[in-house]
C-alpha positions as CSV (number, residue, x, y, z in Angstrom):
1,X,-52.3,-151.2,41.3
2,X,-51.5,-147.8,42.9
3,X,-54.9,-146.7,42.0
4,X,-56.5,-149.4,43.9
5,X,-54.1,-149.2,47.1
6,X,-55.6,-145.4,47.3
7,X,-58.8,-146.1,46.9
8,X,-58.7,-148.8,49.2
9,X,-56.9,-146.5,51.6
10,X,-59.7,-144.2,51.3
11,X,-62.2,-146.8,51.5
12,X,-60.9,-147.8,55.1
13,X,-60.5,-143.9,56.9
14,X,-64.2,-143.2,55.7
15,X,-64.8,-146.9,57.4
16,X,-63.1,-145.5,60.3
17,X,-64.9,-142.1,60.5
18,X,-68.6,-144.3,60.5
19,X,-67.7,-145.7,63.3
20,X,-65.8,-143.1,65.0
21,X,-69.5,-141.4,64.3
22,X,-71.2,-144.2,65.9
23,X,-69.0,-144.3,69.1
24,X,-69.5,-140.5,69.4
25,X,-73.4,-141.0,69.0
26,X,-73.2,-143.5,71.7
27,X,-71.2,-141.4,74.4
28,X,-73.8,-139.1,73.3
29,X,-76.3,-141.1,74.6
30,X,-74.3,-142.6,77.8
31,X,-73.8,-138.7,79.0
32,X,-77.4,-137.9,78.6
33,X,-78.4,-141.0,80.1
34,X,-76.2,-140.1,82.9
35,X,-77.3,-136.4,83.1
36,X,-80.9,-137.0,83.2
37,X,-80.7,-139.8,86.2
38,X,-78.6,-137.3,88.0
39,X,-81.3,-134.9,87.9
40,X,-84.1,-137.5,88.9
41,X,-81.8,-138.4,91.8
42,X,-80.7,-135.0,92.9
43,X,-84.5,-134.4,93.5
44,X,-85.4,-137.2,95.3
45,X,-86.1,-137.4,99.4
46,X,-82.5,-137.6,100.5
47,X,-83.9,-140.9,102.9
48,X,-85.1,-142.7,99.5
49,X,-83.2,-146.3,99.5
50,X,-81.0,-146.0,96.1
51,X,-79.4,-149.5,94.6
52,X,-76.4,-149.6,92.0
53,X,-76.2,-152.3,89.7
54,X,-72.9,-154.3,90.2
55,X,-73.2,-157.7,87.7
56,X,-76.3,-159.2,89.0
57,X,-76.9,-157.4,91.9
58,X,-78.2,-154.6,93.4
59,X,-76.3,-153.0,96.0
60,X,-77.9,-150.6,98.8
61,X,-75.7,-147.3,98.4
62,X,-75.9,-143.3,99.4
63,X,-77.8,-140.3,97.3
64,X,-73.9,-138.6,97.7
65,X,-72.1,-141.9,96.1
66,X,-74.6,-142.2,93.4
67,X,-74.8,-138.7,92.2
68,X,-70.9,-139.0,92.5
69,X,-70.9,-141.6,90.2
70,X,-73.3,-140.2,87.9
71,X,-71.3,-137.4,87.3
72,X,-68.3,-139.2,87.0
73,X,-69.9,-141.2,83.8
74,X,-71.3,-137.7,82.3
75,X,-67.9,-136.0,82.5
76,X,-66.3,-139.3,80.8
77,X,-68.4,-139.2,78.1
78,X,-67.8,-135.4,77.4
79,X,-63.8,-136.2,77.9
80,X,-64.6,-139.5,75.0
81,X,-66.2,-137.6,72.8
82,X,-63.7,-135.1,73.0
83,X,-60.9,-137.5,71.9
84,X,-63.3,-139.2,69.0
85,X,-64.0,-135.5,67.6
86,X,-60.1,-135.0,67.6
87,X,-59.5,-138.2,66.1
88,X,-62.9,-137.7,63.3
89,X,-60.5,-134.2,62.5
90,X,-57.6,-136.1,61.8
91,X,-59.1,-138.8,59.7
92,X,-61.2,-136.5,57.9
93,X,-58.0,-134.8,57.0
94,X,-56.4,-137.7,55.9
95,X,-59.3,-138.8,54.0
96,X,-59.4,-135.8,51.8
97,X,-55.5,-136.0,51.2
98,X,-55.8,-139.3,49.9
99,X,-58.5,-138.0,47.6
100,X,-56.2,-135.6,46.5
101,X,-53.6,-137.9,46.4
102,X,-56.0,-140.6,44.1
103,X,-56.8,-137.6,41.5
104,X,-53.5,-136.3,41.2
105,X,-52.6,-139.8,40.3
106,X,-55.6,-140.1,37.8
107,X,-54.5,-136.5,36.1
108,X,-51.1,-137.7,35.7
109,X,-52.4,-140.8,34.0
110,X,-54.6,-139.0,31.7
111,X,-52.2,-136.9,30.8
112,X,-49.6,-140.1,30.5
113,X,-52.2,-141.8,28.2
114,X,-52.9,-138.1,26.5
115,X,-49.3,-137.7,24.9
């Protein structure tokens, strides 16, 4: 029963580190995103009519605010990924004591079962 209760334990953190891995690919992509539109914008005629996307429609806004907000979304995804790659570390490390923790138990066993 304790056996199983590790395992399962382990079973969830490596859960837990996929898709901290998938949120970290995907902030990834939302800062490059973000990056490469700021440099398309940046060298466009400063007079070119630039739209945001709010809901369902476009609204009619400045090359300032949307390179603004552009890098805004870049520097949140760098300050995201940041937090995921701190939390990964600490459920990595909890993942490898709770396989420590599962073979310790299965030595003690075998040895239990030994004598």
């Amino acid at each position: 029963a304790v056996v199983s209760t590790q395992s399962t334990g382990s079973v969830e953190t490596a859960t837990k580190i996929k898709a901290v891995d998938n949120q970290i690919e995907q902030n990834k992509n939302r800062g490059k995103h973000a990056e490469l539109t700021y440099m398309e914008v940046k060298q466009s005629n400063s007079d070119t009519k630039l739209y945001e996307s709010v809901g369902r429609m476009f609204v009619l806004e400045t090359q300032d605010v949307i390179l603004e907000q552009l890098k805004d979304r870049a520097a949140k995804s760098r300050d995201t990924i940041q937090k995921l790659e701190s939390q990964k570390g600490y459920l990595n490390k909890n993942l490898k004591e709770s396989e420590n923790a599962l073979r310790e138990l299965v030595e003690t066993k075998k040895t239990a079962v030994a004598k």
